[in-house]
Residue frames as qw, qx, qy, qz and C-alpha x, y, z in Angstrom:
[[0.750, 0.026, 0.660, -0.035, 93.94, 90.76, 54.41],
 [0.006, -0.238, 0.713, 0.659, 95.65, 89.88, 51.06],
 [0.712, 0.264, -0.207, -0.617, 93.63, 88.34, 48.17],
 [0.552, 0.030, -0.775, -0.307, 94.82, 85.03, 48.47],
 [0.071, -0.075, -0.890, 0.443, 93.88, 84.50, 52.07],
 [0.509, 0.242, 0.208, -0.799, 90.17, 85.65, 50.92],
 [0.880, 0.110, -0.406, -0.221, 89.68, 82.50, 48.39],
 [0.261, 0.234, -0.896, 0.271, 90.65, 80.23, 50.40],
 [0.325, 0.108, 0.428, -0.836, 87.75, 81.38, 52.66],
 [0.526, 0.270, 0.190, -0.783, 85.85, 81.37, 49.89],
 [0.419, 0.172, -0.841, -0.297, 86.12, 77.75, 47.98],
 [0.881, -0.042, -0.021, -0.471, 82.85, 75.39, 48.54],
 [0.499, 0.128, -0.855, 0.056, 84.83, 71.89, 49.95],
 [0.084, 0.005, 0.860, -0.503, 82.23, 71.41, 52.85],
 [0.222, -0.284, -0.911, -0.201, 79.37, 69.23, 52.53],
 [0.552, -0.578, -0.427, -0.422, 77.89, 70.04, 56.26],
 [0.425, 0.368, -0.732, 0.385, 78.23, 70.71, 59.49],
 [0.630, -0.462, -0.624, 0.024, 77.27, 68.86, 62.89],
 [0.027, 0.780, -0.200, 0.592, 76.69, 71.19, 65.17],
 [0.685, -0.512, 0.349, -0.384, 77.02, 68.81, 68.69],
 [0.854, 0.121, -0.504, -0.047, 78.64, 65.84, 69.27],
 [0.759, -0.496, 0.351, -0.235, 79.80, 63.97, 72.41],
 [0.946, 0.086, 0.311, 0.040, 80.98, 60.78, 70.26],
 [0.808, 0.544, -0.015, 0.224, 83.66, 61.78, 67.80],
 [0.305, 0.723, -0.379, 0.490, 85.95, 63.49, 69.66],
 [0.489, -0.023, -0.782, 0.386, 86.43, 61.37, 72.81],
 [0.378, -0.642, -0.623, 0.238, 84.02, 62.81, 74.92],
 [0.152, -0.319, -0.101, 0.930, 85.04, 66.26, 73.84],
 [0.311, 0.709, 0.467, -0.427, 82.15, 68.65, 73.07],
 [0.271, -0.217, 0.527, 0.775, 83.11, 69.17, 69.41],
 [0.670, 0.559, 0.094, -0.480, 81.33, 70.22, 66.03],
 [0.651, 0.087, 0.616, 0.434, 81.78, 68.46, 62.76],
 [0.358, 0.688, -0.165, -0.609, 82.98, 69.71, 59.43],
 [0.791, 0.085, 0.603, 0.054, 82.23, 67.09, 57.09],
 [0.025, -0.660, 0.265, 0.703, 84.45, 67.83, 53.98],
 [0.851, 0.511, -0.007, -0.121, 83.49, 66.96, 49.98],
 [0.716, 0.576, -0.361, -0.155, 85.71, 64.88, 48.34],
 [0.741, -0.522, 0.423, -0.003, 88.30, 62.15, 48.42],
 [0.292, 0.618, -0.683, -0.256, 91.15, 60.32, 47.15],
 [0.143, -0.107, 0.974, 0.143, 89.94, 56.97, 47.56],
 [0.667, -0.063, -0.433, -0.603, 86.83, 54.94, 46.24],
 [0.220, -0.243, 0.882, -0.338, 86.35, 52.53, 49.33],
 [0.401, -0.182, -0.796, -0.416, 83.87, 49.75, 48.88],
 [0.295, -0.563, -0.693, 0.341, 82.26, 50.09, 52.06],
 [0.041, -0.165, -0.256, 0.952, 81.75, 53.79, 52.11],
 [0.117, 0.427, 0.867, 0.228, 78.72, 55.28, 52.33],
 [0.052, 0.804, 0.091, -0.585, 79.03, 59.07, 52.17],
 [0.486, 0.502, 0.461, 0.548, 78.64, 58.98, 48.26],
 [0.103, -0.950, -0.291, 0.040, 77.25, 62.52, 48.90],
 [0.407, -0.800, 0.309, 0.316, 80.62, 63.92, 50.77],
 [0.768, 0.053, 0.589, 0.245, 82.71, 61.31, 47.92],
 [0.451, 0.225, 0.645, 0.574, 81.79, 62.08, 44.73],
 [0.383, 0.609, 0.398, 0.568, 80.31, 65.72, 44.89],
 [0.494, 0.433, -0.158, 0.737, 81.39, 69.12, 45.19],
 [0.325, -0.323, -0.743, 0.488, 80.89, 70.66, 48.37],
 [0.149, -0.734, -0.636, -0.185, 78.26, 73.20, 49.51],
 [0.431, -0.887, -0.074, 0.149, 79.50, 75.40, 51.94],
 [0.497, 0.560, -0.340, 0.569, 82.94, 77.55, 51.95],
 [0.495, -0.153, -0.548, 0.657, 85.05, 78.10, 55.48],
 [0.012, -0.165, 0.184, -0.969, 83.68, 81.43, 55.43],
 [0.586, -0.303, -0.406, -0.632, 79.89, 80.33, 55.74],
 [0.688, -0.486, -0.523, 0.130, 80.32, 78.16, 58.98],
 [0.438, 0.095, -0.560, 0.697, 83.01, 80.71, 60.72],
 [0.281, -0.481, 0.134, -0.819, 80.30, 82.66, 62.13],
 [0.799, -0.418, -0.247, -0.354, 78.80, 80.16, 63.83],
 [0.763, -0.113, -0.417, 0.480, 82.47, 78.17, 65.09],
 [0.044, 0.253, -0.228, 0.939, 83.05, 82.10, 66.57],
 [0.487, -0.438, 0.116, -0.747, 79.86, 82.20, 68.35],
 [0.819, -0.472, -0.099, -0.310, 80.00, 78.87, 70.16],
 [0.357, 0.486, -0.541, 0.586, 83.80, 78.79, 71.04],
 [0.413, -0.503, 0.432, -0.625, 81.92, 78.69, 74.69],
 [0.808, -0.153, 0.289, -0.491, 80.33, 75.92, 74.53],
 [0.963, 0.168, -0.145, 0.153, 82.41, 73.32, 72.20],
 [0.621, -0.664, 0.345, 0.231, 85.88, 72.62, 72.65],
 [0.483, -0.373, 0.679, 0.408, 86.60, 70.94, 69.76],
 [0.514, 0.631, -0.274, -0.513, 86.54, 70.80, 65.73],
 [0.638, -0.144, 0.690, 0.310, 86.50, 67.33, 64.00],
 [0.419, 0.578, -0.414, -0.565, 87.30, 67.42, 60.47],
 [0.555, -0.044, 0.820, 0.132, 86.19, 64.32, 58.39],
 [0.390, 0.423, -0.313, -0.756, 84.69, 63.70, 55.24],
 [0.390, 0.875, -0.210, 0.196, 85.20, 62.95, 52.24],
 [0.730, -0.271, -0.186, 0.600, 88.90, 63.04, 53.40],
 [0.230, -0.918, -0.109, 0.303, 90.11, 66.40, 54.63],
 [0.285, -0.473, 0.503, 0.665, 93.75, 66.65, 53.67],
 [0.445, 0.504, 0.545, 0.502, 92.20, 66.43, 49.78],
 [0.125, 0.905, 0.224, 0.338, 91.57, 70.03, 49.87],
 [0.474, 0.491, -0.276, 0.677, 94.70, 72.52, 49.80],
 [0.201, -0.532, 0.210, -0.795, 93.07, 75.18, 52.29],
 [0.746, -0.575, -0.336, -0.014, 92.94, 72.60, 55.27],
 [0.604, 0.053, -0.391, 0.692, 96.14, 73.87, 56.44],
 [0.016, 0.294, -0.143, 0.945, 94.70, 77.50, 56.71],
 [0.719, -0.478, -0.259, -0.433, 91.22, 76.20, 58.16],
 [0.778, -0.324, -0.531, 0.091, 93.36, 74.43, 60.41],
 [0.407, 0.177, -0.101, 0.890, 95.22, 77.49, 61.44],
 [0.264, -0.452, -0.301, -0.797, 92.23, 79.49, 61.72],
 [0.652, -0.553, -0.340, -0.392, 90.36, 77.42, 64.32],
 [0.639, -0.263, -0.412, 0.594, 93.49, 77.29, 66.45],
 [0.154, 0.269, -0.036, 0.950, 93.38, 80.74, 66.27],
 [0.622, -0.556, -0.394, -0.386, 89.75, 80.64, 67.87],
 [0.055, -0.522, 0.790, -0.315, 90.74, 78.27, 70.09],
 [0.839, -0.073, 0.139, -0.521, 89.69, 75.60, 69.46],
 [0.442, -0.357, 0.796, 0.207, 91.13, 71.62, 69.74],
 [0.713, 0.437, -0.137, -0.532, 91.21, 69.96, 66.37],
 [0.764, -0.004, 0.638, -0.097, 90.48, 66.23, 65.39],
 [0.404, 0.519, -0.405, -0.635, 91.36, 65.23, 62.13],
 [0.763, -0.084, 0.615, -0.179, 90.27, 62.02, 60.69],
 [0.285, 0.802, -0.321, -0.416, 91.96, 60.66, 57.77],
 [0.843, 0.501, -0.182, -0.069, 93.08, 58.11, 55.28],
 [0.801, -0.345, 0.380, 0.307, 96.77, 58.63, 55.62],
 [0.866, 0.251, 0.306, 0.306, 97.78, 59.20, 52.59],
 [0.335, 0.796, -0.092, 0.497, 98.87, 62.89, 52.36],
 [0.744, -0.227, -0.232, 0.585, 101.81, 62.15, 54.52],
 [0.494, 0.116, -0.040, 0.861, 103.34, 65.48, 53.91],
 [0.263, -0.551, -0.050, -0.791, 100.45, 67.96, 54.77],
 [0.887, -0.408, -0.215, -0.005, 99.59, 65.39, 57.93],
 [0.748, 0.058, -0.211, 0.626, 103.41, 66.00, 58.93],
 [0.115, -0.561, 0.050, -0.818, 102.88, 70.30, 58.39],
 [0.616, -0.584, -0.357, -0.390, 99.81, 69.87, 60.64],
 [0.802, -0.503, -0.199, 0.254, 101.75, 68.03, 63.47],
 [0.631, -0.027, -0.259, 0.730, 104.77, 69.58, 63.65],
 [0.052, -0.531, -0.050, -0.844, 103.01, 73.22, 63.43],
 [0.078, -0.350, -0.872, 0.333, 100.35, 71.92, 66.17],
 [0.298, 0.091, -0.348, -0.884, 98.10, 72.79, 64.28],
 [0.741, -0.086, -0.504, -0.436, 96.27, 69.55, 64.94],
 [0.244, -0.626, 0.570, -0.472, 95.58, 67.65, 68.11],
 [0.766, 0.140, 0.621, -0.083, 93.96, 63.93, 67.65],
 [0.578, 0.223, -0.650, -0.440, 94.30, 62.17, 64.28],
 [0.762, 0.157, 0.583, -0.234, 92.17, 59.04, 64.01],
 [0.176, 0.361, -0.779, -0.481, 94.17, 57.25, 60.72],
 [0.906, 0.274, 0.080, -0.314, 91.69, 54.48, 58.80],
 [0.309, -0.334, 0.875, 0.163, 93.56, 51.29, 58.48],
 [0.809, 0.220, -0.195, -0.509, 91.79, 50.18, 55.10],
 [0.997, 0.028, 0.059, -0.038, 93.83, 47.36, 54.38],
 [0.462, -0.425, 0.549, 0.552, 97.66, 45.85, 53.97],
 [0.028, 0.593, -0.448, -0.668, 99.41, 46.16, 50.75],
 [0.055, 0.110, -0.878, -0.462, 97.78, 43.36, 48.79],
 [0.153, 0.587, 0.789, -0.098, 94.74, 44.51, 49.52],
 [0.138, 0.560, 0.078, -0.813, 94.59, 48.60, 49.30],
 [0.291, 0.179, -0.458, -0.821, 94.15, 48.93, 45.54],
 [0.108, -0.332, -0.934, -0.071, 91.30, 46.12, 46.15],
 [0.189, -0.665, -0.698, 0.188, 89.15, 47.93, 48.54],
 [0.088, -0.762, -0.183, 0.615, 90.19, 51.60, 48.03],
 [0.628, 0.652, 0.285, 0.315, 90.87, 51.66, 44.33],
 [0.045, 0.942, -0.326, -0.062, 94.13, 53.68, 44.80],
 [0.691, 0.472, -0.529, 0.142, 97.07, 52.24, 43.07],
 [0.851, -0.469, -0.143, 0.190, 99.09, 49.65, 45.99],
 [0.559, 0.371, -0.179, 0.720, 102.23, 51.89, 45.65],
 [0.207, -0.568, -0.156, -0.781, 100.38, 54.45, 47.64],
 [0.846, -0.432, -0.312, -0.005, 100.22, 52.19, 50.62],
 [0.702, 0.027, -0.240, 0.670, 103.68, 53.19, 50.94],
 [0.037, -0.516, -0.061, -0.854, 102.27, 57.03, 52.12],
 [0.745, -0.436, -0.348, -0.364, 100.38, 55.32, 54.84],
 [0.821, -0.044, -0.417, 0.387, 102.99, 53.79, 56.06],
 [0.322, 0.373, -0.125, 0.861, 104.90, 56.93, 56.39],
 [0.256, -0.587, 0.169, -0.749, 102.27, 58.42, 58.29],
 [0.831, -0.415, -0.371, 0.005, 101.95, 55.40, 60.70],
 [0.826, 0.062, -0.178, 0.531, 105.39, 55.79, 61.54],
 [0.154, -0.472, 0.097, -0.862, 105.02, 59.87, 61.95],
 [0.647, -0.495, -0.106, -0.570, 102.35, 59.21, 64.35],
 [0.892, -0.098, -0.283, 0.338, 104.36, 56.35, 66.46],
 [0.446, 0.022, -0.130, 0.885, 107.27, 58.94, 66.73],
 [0.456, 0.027, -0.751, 0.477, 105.26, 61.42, 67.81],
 [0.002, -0.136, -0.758, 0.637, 103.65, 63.01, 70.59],
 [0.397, -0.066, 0.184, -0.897, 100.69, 63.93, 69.79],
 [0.569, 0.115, 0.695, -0.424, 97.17, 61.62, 70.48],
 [0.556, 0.269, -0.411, -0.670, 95.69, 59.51, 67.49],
 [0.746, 0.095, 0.531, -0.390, 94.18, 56.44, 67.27],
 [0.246, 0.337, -0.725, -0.549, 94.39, 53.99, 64.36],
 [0.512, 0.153, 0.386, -0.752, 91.45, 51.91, 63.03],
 [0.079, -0.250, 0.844, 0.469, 89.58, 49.65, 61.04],
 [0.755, 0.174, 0.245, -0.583, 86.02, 48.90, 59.48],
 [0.268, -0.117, 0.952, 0.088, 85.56, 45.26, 59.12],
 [0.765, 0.238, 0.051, -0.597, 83.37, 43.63, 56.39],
 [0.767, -0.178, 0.609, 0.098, 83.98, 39.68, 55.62],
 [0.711, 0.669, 0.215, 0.031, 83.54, 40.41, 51.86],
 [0.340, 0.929, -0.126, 0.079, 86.09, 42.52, 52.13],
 [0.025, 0.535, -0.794, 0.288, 89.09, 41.18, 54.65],
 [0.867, -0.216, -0.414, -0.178, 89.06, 38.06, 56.22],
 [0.715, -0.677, 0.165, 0.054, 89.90, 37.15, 60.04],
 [0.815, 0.351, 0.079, 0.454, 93.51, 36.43, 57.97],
 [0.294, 0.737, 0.224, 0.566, 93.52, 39.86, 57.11],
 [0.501, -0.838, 0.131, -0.173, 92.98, 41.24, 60.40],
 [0.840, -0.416, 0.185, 0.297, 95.75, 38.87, 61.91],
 [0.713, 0.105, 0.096, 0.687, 98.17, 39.97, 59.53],
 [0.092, -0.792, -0.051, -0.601, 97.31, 43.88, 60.34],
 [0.479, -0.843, 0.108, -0.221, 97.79, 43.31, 63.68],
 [0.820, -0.110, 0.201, 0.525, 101.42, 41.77, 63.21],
 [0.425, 0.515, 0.091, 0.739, 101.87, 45.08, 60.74],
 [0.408, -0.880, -0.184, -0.162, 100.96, 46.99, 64.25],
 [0.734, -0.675, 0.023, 0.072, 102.71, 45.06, 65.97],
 [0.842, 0.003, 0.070, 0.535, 105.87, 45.14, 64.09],
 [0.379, 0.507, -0.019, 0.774, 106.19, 49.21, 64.10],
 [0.349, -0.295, -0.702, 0.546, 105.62, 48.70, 67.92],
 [0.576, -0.454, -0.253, -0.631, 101.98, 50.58, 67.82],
 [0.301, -0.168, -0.888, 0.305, 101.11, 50.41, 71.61],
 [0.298, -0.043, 0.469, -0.830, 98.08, 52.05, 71.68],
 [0.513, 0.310, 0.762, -0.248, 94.24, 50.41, 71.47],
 [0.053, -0.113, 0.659, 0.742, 93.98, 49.52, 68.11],
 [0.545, 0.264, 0.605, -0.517, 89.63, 49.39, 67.03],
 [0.139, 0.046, 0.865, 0.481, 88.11, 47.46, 64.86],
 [0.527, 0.275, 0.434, -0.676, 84.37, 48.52, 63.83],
 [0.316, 0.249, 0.894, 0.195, 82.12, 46.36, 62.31],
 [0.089, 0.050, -0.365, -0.925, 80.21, 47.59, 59.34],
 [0.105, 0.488, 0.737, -0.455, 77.09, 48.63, 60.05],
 [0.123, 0.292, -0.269, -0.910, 75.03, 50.80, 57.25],
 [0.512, 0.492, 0.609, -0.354, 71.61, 50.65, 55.67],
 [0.365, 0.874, -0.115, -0.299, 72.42, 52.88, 52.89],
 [0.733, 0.679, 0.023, 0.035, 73.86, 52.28, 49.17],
 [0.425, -0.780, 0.252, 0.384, 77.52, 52.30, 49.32],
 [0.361, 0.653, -0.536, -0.396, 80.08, 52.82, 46.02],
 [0.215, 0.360, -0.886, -0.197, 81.00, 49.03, 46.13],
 [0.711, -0.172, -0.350, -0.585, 77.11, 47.86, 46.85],
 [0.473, -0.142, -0.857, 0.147, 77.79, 46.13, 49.65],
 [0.515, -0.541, -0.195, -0.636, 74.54, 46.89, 51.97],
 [0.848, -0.300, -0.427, -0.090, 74.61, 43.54, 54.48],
 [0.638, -0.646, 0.367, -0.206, 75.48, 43.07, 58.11],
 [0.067, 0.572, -0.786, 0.227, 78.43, 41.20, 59.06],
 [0.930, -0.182, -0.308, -0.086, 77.73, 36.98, 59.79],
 [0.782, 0.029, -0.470, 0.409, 80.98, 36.67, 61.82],
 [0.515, -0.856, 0.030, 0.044, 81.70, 38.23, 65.34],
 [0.691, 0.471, -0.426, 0.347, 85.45, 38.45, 65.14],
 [0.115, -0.734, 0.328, -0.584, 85.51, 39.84, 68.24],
 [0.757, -0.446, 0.432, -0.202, 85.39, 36.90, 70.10],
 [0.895, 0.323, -0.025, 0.306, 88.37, 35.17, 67.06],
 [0.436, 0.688, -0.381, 0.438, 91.22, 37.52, 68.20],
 [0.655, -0.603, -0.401, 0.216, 93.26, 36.98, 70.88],
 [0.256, -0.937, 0.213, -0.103, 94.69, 40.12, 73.19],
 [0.877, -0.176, 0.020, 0.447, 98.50, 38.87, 72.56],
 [0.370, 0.762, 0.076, 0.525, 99.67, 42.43, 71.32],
 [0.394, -0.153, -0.275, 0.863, 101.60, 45.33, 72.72],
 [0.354, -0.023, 0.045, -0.934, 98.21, 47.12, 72.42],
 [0.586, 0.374, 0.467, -0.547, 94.33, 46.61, 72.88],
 [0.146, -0.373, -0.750, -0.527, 91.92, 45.22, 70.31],
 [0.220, 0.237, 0.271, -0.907, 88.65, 47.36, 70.57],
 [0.047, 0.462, 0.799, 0.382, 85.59, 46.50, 69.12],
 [0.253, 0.168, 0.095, -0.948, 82.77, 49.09, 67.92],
 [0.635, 0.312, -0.192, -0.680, 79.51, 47.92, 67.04],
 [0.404, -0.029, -0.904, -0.137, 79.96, 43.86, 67.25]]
């Protein structure tokens, strides 16, 4: 084993990891690696922790454990924090196929071009993309310049074309979009013929988040959209 495939191993970009889950990976038996850092500032987030500092753990500190339970899970989600921020997800993602293990990746969107590697290598088997907002909102609610919206795109459009499973998404807060908002997201679905179930979750969180918004949702939307799409509306949490 060269030196550089030994730092890689050893760079601190994980926070933490869940060892069990049922819920994040469709009902596969998966662990979580929850990764430090990110390229956006969302106003609704509330993994300051994972966000805004450096991460605890290195790849090499969890592999003993993702090697000893290879029986019992199936699957590896990666979330954070956003994953693709950190260089050495390609080789982590490489690694745990090598196990054998399926991997989930949940993500932003915006690093089109490692999110491309990933798929075409299969290297990656689910993506769940965050739908923050259309262009005349993004640089609102994610403080990344609105040019940058145009990476997103790209990876909608990857994912559309093709095969592998992913899911595309959306946490709703009224402060932040309005039932508008939605409707014109699901016209930007529907117009790069998205035909799978598209989910909205309502924001739910007790805890401090970067853009201080704390409160429950006052509007149900879930009973303001109608099912006219070439895909589902989903609701999580209304």
């Amino acid at each position: 084993m060269n030196k550089e495939n030994i730092l890689w191993k050893q760079k601190k970009i994980i926070d933490s990891v869940t060892p069990f889950s049922l819920l994040d990976y469709n009902g596969v038996p998966s662990a979580i690696l929850w990764f430090s850092g990110c390229n956006m500032r969302c106003d609704f987030c509330y993994n300051q922790e994972l966000v805004l500092n450096k991460g605890k753990y290195c790849f090499n500190d969890t592999l003993g454990f993702l090697e000893s339970r290879k029986k019992l899970l199936k699957g590896i989600v990666l979330c954070g924090g956003e994953p693709t921020n950190c260089k050495e997800l390609y080789c982590i993602c490489k690694e745990l196929k090598n196990i054998g293990y399926k991997v989930k990746l949940d993500t932003n969107g915006l690093n089109y071009n490692l999110i491309k590697i990933l798929i075409s290598e299969n290297l990656i088997d689910f993506v769940a993309l965050d739908f923050k907002a259309l262009q005349n909102r993004f640089e609102q609610i994610t403080k990344v310049k609105a040019h940058k919206f145009n990476n997103f795109v790209k990876t909608i459009k990857l994912l559309i074309s093709s095969k592998i499973d992913y899911e595309i998404r959306t946490t709703y807060h009224e402060k932040l979009l309005s039932l508008e908002d939605i409707h014109k997201m699901l016209e930007f679905l529907k117009f790069y013929k998205y035909k799978k179930n598209y989910y909205i979750q309502n924001f739910i969180n007790k805890k401090e988040t970067l853009g201080g918004i704390r409160d429950r949702n006052k509007t149900n939307i879930s009973k303001l959209i109608e099912q006219k799409y070439p895909f589902k509306v989903m609701f999580r949490n209304f």
